[in-house]
C-alpha positions as CSV (number, residue, x, y, z in Angstrom):
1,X,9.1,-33.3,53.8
2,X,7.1,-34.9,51.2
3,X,4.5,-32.7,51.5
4,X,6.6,-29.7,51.1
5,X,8.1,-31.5,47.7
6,X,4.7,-31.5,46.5
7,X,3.6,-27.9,47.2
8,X,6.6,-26.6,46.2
9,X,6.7,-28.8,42.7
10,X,2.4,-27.3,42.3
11,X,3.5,-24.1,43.0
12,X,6.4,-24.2,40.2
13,X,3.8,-25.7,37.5
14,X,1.0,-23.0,38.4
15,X,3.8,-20.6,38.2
16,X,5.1,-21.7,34.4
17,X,1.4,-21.8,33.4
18,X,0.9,-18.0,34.5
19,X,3.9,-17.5,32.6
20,X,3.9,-19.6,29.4
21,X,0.0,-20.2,28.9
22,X,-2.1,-17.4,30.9
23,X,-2.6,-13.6,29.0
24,X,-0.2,-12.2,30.7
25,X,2.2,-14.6,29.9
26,X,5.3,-14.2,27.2
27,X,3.1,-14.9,24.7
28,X,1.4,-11.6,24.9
29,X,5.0,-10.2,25.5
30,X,5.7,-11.4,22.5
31,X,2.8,-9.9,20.6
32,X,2.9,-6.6,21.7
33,X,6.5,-6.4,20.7
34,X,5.5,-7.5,17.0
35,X,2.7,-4.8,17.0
36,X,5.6,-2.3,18.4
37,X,7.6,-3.1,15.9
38,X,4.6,-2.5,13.1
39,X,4.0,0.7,14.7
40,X,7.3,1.9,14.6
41,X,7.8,1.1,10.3
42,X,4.9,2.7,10.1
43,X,5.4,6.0,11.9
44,X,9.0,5.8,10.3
45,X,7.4,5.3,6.3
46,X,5.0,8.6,7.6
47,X,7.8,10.7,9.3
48,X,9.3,10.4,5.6
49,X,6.6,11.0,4.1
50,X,6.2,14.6,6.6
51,X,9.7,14.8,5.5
52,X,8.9,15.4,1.9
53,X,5.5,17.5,2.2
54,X,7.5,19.7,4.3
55,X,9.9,20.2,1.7
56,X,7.3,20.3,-0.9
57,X,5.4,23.3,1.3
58,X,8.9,25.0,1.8
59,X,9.8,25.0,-2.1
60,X,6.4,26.4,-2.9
61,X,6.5,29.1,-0.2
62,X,10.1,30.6,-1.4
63,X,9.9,29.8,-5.0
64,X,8.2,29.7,-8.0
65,X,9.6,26.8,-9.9
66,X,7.4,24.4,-7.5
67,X,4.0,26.5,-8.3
68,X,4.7,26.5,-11.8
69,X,5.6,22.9,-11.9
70,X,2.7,21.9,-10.0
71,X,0.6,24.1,-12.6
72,X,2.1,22.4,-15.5
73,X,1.4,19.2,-14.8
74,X,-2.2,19.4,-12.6
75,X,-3.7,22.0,-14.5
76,X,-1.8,22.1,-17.9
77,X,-0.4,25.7,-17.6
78,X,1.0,26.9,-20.7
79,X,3.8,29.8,-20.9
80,X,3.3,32.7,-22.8
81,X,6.0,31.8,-25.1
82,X,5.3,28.0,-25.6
83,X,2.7,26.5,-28.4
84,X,0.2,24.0,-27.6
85,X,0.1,20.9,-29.2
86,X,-2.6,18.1,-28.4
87,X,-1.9,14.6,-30.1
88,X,-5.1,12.7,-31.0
89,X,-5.0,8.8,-30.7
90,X,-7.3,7.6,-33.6
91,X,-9.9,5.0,-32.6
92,X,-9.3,1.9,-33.3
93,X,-11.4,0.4,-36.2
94,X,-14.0,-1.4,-35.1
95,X,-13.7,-5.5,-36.5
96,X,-15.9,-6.4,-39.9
97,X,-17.7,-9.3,-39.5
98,X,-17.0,-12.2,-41.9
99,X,-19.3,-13.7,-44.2
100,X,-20.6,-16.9,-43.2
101,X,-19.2,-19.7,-46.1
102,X,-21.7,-21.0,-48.7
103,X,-23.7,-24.2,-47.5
104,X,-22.4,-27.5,-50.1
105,X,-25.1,-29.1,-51.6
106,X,-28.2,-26.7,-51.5
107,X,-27.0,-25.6,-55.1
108,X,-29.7,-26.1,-58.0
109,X,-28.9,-29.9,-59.6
């Protein structure tokens, strides 16, 4: 009977090793869930992003408000009946240098 205790008691500890320590165990469960988890933010944050090209690609395939936008902005379209005006930063000045002071005592006395 004593024997039996013992076997069964090896048999439970080489069992919660597999389980807890082994890579197999529920530590690797518990990493593949957390990579699961990153996938599935991430392919939610893309299927948005699908989202709004798709709506991007419809607007410019129906209408012209998207290609003139987009022209506008990326390649500075101007209408016919618009004026161009182009503001001009001026450089900044560049700094003078200062004079260095006059030395005391090297005067003529």
């Amino acid at each position: 009977m004593k024997i039996l205790t013992v076997a069964m008691a090896t048999a439970l500890v080489a069992l919660q090793y597999r389980i807890w320590v082994s890579r197999d165990g529920v530590r690797s469960v518990w990493r593949l869930e957390h990579v699961v988890a990153a996938h599935k933010a991430l392919d939610a944050r893309l299927a948005r992003r699908n989202e709004r090209l798709a709506g991007e690609v419809k607007e410019l395939q129906t209408g012209t408000a998207g290609i003139e936008e987009l022209a506008r902005s990326q390649l500075g379209m101007i209408g016919p009946d618009e004026t161009f005006f182009q503001v001009i930063e001026p450089a900044p000045k560049a700094p003078v240098p200062k004079a260095p002071p006059p030395r005391k005592g090297s005067g003529g006395k």
